[in-house]
N, C-alpha and C positions, 0 to 999 in steps of 0.2 A: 272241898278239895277233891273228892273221890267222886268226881261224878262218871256214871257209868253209861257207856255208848250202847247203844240201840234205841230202841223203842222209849218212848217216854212213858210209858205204862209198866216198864221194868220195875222201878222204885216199888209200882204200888204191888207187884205181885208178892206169892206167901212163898220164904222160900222155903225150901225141900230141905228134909235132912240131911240128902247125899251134897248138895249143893255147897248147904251148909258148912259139914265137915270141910268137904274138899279145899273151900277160901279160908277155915282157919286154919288148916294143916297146913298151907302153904303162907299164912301171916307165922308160922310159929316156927315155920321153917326160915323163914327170910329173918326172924327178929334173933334167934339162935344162931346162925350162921355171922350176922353182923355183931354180937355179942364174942361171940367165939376169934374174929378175925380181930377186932378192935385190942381186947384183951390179950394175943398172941401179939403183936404189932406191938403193942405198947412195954411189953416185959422180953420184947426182941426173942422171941420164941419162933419164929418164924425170920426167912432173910429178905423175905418181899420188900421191893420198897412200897413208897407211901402212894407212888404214882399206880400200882396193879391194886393196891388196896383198895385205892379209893374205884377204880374201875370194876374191881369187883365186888362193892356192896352198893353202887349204883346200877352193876349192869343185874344182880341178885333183885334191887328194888324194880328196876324195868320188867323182868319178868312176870314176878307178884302183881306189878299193875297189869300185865298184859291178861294173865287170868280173872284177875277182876272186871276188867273190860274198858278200865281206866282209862280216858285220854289222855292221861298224867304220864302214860307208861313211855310218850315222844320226849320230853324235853329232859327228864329224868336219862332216856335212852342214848338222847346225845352226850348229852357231860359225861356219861360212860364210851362210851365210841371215843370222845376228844382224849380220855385218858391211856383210853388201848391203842389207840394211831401211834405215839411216840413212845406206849410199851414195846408194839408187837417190831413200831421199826429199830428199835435198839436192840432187838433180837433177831433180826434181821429174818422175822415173816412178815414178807414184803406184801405178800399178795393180804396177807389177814390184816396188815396195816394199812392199805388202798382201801380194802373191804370197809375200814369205820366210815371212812369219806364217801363212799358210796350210802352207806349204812345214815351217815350223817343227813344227809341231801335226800334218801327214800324217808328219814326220820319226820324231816322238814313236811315234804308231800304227805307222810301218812295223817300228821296232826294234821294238817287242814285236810286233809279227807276224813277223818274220823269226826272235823268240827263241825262238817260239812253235815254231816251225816247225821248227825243227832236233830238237823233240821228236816233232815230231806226223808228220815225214817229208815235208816239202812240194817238189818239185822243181820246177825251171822249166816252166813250161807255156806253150799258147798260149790268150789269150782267147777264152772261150766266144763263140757267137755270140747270147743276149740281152745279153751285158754289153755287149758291141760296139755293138748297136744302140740302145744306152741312150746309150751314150756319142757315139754318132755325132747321134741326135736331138737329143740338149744341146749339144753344142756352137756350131751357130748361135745358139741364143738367147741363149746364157752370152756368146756373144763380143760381137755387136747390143747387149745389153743394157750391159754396160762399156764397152762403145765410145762408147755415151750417155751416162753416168757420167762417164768421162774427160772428154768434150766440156765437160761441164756442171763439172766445177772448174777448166778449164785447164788440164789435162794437157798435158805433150808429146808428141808420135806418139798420140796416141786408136788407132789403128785398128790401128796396127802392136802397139802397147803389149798392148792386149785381147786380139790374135792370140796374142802369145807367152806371155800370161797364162791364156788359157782353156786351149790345146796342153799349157801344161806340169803344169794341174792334171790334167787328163787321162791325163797319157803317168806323172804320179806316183802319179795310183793304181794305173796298170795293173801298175808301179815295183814298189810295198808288196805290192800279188798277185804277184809273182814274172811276170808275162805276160810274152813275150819282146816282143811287137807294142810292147813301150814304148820300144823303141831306135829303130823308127822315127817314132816322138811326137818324140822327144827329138832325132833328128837335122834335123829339119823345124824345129823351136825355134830350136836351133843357127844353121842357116843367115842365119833372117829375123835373128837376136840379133845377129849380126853386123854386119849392115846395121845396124838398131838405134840399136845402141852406137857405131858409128863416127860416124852421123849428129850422136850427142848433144856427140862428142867424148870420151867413154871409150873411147878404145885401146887402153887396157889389159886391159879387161873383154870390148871385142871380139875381139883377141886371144884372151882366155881362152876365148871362147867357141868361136873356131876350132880352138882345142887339144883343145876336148868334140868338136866336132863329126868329130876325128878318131878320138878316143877312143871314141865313140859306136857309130863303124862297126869298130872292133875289140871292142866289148862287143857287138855283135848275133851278128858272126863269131863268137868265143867261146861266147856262150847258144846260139846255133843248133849247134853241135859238141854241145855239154853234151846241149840237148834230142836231137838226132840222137842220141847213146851211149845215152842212158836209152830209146830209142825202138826201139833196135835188139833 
């Protein structure tokens, strides 16, 4: 089930003790976190319903794969997207409920480039510098331009909403490339998501998103060890 992308010579290497640590601190955090939410949910300790539940201890396992390097981390990533699409729209964050559908569909592309890639030898990289600059030009307009969009239906948070909607289309292609620069997209998301969700009064989702946000910085620590071995 865990089969892990790059190099086929991955498996055989020895790993590192910082390596090490880092993917069980982060299985201990994911199996903690889904222990903790199941148990609050089930003794109604919590007012979540069952729909952000289940979103958030699939979108918590999609991470955990993604620091592993897991291909596993797309299909698992969707059934969390499909459940946050009809959370985020009955909260009416419209642009963060468009966002799974986009999220869905780059989910799609990325597994078959991640599948792709385990043939073709694709290893973690860092983004070029036209892609960067492509992506760094688009972002103010992508964001400006939703931001007016939200205004213009009602949205809640317009401005915050747009922010962590444009970042995280962003930080998810860099994601589907293998870029490592997408951990820090992702932990910048994170942060603002926080804030976010508490605002709207999803708790539980902001939570989750503190638990990416940890998670986050132990997937960069990891990619950057990986890219550091293949560099040396």
């Amino acid at each position: 089930m865990d089969e892990i992308v790059g190099e086929a010579k991955d498996d055989a290497e020895p790993s590192e003790p910082v390596g090490g640590n880092l993917k069980t601190a982060t299985v201990v955090m994911f199996v903690l976190t889904a222990i903790t939410l199941l148990v609050a949910k089930t003794f109604a300790w919590v007012s979540s319903s069952w729909l952000e539940t289940m979103g958030t201890l699939t979108g918590a396992a999609c991470v955990l794969l993604v620091v592993r390097r897991s291909v596993w981390n797309f299909p698992i990533g969707i059934v969390s997207c499909t459940a946050y699409l009809v959370f985020f729209a009955d909260g009416r964050l419209f642009a963060d409920a468009g966002l799974q559908v986009v999220f869905i569909l780059l989910g799609i592309h990325g597994w078959i480039s991640w599948v792709r890639g385990r043939a073709e030898v694709t290893p973690v990289r860092r983004i070029p510098l036209d892609e960067l600059t492509v992506l760094a030009a688009a972002f103010p307009a992508v964001w400006l331009g939703l931001t007016k969009l939200l205004e213009a239906v009602g949205g809640a948070a317009p401005v915050y909403d747009a922010f962590v909607t444009t970042l995280s289309l962003a930080s998810q292609w860099m994601l589907n490339r293998r870029h490592i620069e997408s951990w820090l997209g992702w932990i910048i998301v994170d942060q603002v998501s926080v804030v976010l969700f508490w605002s709207r009064d999803m708790h539980l989702t902001a939570g989750l998103y503190f638990v990416f946000l940890a998670m986050c910085v132990a997937g960069l620590i990891e990619w950057r060890r990986h890219l550091d071995g293949k560099q040396a």
